[in-house]
C-alpha positions as CSV (number, residue, x, y, z in Angstrom):
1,X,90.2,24.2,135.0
2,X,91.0,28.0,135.3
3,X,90.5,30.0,132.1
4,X,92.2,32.9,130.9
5,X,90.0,35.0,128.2
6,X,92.2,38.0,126.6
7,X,91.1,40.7,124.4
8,X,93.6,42.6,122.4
9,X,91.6,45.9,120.5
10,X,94.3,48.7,119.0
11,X,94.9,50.7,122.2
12,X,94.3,48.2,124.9
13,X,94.5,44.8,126.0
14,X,91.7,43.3,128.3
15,X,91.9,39.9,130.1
16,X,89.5,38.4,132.6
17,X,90.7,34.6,134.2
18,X,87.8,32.4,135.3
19,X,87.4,29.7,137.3
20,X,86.5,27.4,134.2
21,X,86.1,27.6,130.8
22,X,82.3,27.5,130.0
23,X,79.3,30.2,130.6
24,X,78.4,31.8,134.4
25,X,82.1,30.7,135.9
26,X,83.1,32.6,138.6
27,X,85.8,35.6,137.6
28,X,88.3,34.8,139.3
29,X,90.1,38.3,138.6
30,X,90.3,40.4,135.3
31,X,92.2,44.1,134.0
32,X,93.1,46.2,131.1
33,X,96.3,47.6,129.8
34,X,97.5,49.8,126.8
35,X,99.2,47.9,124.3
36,X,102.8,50.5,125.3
37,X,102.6,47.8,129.0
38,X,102.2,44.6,127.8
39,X,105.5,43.9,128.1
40,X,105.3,43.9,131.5
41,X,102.2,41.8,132.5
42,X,104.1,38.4,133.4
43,X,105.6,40.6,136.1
44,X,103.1,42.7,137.2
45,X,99.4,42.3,136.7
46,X,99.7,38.8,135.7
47,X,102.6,37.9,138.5
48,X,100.5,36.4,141.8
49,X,97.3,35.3,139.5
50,X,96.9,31.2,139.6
51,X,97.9,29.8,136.3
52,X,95.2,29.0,133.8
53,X,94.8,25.7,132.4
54,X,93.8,27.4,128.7
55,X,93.5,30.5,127.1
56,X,91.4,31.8,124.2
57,X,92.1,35.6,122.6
58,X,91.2,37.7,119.6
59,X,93.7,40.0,118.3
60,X,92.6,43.0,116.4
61,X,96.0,45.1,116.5
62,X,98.2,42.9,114.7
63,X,100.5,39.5,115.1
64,X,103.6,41.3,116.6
65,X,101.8,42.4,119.3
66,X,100.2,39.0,119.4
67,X,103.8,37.3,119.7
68,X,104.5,40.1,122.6
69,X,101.5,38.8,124.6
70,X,102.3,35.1,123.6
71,X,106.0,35.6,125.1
72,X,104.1,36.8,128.3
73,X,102.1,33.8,128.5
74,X,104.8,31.6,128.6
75,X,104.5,32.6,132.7
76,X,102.2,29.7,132.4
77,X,103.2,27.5,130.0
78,X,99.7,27.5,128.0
79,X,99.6,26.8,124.3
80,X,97.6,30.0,123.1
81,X,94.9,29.9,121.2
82,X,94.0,33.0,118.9
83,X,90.1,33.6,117.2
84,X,90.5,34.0,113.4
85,X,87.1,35.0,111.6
86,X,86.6,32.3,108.9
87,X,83.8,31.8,106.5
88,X,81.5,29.5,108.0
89,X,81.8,28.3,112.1
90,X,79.4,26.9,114.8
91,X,76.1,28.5,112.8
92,X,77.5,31.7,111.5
93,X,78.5,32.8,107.7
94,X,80.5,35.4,107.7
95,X,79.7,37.6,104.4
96,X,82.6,39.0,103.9
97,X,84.5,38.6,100.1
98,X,87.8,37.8,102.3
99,X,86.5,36.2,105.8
100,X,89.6,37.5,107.7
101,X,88.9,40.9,106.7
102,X,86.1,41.1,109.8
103,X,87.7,41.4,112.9
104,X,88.4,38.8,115.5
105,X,86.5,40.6,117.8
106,X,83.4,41.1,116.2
107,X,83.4,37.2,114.6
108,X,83.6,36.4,118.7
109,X,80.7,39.1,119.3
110,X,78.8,37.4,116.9
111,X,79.2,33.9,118.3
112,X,78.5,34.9,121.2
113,X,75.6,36.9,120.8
114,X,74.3,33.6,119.0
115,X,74.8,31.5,121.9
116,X,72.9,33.8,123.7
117,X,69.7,34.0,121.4
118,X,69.4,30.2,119.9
């Protein structure tokens, strides 16, 4: 049950594929790229990796470059499946007047660093 974890900040995209999709699986291979490449990661970086079975991402730089990644994901035929920061999820409030206003990235930092403390 490969899993493919992607990261997209403003400047860069990060991925990391593991063996499975739960804590201390194996990395099974991983990489970064600026956002100007990702057009080009089905047939480069991304070409000779074993598909994953699912895929979970946070996007902080926008939904067109989210649909530019999504179109390079259909290498795999894997329904995406994007981190939105909402008000209230698995333990955590988020404080914010507008909930989506806190980035993806930090609302998956946060659960995380939960996971790891509780």
């Amino acid at each position: 049950m490969r899993f493919l974890a992607i990261d997209i900040g403003n400047t860069r995209l990060k991925w990391a594929l593991y063996d499975a999709p739960q804590p201390g699986a194996a990395l099974l291979a991983q990489g970064a790229v600026f956002l100007e490449t990702i057009d080009d990661l089905a047939d480069t970086h991304w070409k000779a990796l074993p598909a994953p079975h699912s895929m979970l991402g946070c996007v902080v730089a926008g939904d067109a470059i989210r649909r530019r990644v999504e179109e390079q994901l259909e290498l795999w035929d894997i329904t995406p499946q994007w981190v939105v920061s909402v008000a209230q999820e698995a333990g955590l409030v988020n404080g914010y007047d507008h909930p989506g206003r806190l980035g993806a990235d930090r609302w998956v930092a946060l659960a995380g660093a939960r996971s790891r403390v509780l």
